[in-house]
VOPA-76818 format. One record per residue: y, z negated, x negated of N, C-alpha, C in turn; chain; residue in three letters; residue number from 1. Coordinates in steps of 0.1 Angstrom, whole numbers. Example, Ala and Ser with C-alpha at 12.3 -4.5 7.8 and 13.67 -1.06 7.14 Angstrom:
VOPA-76818
PT   n_yy   n_zz   n_xx  ca_yy  ca_zz  ca_xx   c_yy   c_zz   c_xx  kedren  vexse  fiza
PT    -57    -78   -132    -45    -78   -123    -33    -78   -132       A    ALA     1
PT    -22    -71   -128    -11    -71   -137      0    -79   -129       A    SER     2
***
This chain:
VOPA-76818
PT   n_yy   n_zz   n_xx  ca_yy  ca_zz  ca_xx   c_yy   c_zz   c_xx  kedren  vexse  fiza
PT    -12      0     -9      0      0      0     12      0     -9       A    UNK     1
PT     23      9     -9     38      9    -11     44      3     -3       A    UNK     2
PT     56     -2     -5     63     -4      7     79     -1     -5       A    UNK     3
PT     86      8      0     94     11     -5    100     27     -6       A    UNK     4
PT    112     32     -8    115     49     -7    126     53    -17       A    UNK     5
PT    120     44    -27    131     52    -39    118     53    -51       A    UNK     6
PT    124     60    -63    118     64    -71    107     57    -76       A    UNK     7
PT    111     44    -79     98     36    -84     89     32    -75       A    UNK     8
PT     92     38    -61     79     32    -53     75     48    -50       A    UNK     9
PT     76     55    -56     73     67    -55     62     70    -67       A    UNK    10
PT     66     67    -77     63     67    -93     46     56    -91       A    UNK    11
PT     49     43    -83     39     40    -82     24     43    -76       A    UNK    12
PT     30     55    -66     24     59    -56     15     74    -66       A    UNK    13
PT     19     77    -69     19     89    -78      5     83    -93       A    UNK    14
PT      8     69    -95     -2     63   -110    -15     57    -93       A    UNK    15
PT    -12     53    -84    -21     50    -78    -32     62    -76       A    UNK    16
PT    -25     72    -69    -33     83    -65    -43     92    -74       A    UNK    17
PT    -29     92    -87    -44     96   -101    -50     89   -106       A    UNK    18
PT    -53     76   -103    -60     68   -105    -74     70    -97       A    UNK    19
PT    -72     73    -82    -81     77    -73    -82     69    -61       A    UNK    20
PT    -67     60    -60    -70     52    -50    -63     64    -36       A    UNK    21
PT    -65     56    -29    -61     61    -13    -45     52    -14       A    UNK    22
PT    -38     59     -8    -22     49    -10    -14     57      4       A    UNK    23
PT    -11     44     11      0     46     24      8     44     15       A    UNK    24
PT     19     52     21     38     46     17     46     40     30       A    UNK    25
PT     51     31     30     58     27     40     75     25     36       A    UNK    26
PT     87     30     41    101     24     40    100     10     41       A    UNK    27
PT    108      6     37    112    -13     36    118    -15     48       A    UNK    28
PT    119     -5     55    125    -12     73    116     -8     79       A    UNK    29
PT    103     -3     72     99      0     85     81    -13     83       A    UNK    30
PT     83    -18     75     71    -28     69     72    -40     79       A    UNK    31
PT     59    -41     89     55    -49     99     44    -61     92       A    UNK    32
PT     47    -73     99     38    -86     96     23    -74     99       A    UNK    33
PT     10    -78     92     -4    -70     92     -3    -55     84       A    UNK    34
PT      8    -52     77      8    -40     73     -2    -41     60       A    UNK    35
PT     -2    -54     54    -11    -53     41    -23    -58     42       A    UNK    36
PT    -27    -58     54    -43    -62     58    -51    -48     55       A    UNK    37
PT    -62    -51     42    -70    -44     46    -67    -40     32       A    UNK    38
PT    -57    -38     26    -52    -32     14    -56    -43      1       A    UNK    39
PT    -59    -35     -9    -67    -47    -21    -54    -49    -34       A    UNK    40
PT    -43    -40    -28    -31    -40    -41    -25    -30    -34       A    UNK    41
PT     -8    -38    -34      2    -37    -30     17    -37    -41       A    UNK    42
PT     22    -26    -39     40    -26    -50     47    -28    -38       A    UNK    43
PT     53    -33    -42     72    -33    -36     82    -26    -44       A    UNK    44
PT     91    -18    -39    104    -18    -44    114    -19    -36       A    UNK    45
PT    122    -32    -35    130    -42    -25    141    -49    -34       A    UNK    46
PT    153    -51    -30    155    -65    -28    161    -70    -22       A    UNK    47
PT    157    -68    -11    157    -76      1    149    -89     -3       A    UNK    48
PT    154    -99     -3    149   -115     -4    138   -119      9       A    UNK    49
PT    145   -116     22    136   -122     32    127   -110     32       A    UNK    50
PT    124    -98     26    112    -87     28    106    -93     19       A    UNK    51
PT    108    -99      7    102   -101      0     95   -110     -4       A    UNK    52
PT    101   -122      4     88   -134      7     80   -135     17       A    UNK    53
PT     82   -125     30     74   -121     37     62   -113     32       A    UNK    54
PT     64   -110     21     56    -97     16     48   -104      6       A    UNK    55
PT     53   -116      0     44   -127     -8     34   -137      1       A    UNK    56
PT     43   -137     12     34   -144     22     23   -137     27       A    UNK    57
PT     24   -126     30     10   -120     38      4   -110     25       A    UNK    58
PT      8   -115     13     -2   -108      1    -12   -120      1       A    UNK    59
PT     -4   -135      1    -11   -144     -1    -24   -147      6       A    UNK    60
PT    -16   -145     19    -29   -148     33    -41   -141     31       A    UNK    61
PT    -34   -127     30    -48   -115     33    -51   -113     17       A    UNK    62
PT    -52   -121      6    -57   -118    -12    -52   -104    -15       A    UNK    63
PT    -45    -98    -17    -38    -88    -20    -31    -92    -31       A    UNK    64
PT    -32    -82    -40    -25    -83    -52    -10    -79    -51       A    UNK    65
PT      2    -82    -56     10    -77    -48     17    -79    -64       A    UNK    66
PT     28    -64    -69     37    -66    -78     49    -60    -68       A    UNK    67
PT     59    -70    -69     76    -64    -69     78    -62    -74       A    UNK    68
PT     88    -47    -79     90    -43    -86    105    -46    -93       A    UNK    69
PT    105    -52   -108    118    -61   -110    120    -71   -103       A    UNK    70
PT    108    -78   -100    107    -92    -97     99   -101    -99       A    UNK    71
PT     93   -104   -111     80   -112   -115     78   -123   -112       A    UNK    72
PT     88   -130   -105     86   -144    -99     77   -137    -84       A    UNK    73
PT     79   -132    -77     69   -127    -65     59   -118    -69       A    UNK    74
PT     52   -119    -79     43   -108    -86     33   -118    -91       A    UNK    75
PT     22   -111    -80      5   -119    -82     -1   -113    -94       A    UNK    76
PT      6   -100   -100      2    -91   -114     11    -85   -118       A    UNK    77
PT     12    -82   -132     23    -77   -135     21    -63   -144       A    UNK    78
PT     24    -52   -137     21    -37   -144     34    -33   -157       A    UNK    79
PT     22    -32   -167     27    -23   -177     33     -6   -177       A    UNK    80
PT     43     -7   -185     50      5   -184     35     15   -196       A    UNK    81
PT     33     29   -192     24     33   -192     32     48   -199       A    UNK    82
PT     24     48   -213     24     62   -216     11     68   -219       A    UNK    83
PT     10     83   -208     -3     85   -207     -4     95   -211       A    UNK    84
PT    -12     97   -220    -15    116   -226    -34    116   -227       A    UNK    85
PT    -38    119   -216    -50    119   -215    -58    107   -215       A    UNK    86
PT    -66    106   -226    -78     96   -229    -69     83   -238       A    UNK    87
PT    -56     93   -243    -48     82   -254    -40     75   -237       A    UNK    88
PT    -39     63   -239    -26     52   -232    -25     43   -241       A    UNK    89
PT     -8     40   -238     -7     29   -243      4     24   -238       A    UNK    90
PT      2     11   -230      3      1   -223     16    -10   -227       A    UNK    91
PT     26    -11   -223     41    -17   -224     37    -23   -217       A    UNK    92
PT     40    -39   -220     43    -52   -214     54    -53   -224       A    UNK    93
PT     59    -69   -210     69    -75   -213     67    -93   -211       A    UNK    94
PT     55    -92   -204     50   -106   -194     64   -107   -185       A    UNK    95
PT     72    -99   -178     77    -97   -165     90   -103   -173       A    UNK    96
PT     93   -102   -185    107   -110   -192    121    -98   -190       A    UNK    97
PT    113    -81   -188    122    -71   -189    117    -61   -196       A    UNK    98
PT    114    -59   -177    106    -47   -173    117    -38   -178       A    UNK    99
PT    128    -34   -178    138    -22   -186    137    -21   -199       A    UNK   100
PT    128    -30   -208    130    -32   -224    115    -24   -222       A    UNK   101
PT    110    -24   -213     94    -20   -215     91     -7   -213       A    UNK   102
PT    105     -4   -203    105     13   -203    112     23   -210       A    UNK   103
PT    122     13   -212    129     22   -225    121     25   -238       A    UNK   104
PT    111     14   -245    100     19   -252     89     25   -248       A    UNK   105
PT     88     24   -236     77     39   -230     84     53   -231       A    UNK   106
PT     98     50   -227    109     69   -230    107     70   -244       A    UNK   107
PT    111     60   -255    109     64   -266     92     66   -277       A    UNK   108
PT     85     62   -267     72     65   -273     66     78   -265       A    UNK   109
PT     75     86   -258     69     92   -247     75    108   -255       A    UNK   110
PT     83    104   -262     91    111   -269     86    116   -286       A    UNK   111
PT     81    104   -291     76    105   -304     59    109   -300       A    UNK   112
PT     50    103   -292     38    107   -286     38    122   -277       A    UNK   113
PT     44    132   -281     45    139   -268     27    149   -264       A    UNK   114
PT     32    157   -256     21    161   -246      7    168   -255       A    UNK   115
PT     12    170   -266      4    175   -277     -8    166   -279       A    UNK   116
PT     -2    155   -277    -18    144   -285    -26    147   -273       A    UNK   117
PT    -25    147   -260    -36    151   -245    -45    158   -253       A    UNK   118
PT    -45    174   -259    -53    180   -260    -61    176   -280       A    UNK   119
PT    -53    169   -290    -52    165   -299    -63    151   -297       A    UNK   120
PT    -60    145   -286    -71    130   -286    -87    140   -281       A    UNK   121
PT    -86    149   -268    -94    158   -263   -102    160   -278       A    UNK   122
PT    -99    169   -287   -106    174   -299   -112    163   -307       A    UNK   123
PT   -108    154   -305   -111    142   -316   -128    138   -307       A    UNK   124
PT   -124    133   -296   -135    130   -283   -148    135   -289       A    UNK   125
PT   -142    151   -287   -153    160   -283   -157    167   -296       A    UNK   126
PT   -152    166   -308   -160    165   -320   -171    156   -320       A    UNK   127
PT   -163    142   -319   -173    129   -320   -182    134   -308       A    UNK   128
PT   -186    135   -302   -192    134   -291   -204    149   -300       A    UNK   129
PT   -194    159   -301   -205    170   -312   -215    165   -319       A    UNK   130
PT   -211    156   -328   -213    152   -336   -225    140   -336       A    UNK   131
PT   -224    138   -325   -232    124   -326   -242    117   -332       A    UNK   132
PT   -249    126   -335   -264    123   -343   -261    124   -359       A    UNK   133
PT   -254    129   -358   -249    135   -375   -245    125   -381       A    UNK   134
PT   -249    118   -399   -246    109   -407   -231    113   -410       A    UNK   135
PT   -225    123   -409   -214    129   -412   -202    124   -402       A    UNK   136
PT   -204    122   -386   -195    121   -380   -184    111   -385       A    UNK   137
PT   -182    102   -390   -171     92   -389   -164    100   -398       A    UNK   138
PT   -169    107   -410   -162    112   -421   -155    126   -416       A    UNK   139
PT   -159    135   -406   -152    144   -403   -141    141   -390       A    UNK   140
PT   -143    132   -389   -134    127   -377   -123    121   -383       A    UNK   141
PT   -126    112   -396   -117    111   -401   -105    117   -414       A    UNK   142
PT   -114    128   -415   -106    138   -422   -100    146   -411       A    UNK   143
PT   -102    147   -397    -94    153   -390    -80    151   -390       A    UNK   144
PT    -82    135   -388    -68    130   -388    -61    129   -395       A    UNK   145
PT    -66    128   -407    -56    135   -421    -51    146   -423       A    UNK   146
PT    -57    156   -415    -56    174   -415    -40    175   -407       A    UNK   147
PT    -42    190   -408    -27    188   -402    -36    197   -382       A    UNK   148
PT    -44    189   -379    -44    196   -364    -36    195   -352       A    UNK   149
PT    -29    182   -356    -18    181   -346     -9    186   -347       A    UNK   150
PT     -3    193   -356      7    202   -364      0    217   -353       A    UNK   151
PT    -10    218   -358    -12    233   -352    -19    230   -337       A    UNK   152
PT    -23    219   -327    -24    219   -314     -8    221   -310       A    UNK   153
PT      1    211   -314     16    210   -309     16    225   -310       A    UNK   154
PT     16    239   -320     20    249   -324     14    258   -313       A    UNK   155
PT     -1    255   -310     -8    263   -298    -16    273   -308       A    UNK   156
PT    -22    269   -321    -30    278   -330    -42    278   -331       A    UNK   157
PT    -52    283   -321    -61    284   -317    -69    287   -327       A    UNK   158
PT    -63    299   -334    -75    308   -343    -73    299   -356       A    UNK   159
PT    -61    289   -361    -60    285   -370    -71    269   -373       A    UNK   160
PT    -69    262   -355    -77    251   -355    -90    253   -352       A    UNK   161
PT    -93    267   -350   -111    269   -348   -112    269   -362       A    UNK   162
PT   -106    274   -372   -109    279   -384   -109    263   -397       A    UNK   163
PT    -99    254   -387   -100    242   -399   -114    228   -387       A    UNK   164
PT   -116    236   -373   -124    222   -370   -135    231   -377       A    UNK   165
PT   -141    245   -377   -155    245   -386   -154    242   -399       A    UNK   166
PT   -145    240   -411   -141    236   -421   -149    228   -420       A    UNK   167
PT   -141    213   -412   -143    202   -412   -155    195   -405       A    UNK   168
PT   -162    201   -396   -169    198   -384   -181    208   -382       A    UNK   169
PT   -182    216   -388   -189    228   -386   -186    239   -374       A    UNK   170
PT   -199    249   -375   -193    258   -372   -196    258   -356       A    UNK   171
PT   -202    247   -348   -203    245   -334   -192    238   -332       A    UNK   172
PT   -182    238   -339   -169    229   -332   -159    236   -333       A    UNK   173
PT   -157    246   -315   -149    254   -320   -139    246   -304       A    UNK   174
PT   -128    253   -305   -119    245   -292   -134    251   -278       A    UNK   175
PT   -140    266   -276   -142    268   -267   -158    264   -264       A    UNK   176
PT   -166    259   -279   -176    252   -280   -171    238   -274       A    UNK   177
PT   -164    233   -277   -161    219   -274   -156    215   -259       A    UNK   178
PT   -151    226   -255   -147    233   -237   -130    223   -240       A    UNK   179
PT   -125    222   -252   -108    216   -249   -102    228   -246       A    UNK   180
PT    -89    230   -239    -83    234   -235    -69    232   -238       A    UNK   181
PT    -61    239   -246    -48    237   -253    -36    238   -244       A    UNK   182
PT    -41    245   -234    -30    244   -222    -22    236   -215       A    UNK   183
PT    -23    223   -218    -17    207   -215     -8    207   -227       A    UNK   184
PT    -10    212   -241     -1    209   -251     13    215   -247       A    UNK   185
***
């Protein structure tokens, strides 16, 4: 359950759904006593005070997890700011001290991490995963990351990183052997 109609209860609704949950949205005037029956985790984005102890109260009653958002005193859990590039995350807390210090280092790690590593962590995976029986694996996995492949996934050099993963990995580890797809970079 959302209950809220500005960006961050939108944004929540959005990490809920690719996560795989089922998510109502509801406006903040339009949230009725039993709205969060039935629901196992609930955001707010409010600050309305009296919505918002009503909203602590019937998280309470019915065990619902409930975060308001920019408000950690009414918060049964408290969500990290989240940079996601596939299989790589990495997870900003603050323990609810400031939640804006948490996202400003998610913009800037969002910025130095960009969309390149998605298909960059993908290759690492699915070597290892190649590899698995092989006394070799840890050693070509970790000369990968010495290599320059994130240089050439960021670049989109297909023919260049088939040519250094057989180098390094042999000759079954090719992007289309491995089924990555550079199209996310």
């Amino acid at each position: 359950m959302i209950v809220g109609d500005d960006e961050a209860a939108a944004a929540k609704a959005r990490a809920c759904r690719a996560a795989g949950a089922a998510v109502r949205m509801i406006a903040p005037e339009e949230y009725r006593p039993g709205d969060l029956a039935g629901a196992f985790l609930a955001y707010a984005s409010t600050r309305d005070p009296g919505l918002i102890r009503r909203l602590v109260d019937e998280a309470e009653r019915e065990r619902v997890l409930l975060n308001v958002v920019d408000v950690p005193e009414a918060c049964s859990f408290l969500s990290a700011a989240i940079v996601d590039r596939g299989e790589l995350k990495i997870a900003i807390g603050t323990g609810g001290a400031s939640p804006g210090l948490a996202a400003r280092l998610r913009r800037e790690l969002e910025r130095r991490i960009g969309p390149e590593y998605r298909p960059f962590v993908a290759i690492l995976g699915a070597v290892r995963a190649a590899l698995a029986r092989e006394p070799t694996r840890a050693d070509a996995v970790t000369a990968l990351l010495g290599s320059p492949l994130l240089d050439l996934v960021q670049k989109g050099r297909r023919d260049e990183i088939d040519d250094l993963l057989a180098r390094m990995a042999g000759d079954r580890c090719t992007l289309d052997r491995l089924g990555v797809d550079l199209g996310s970079a």
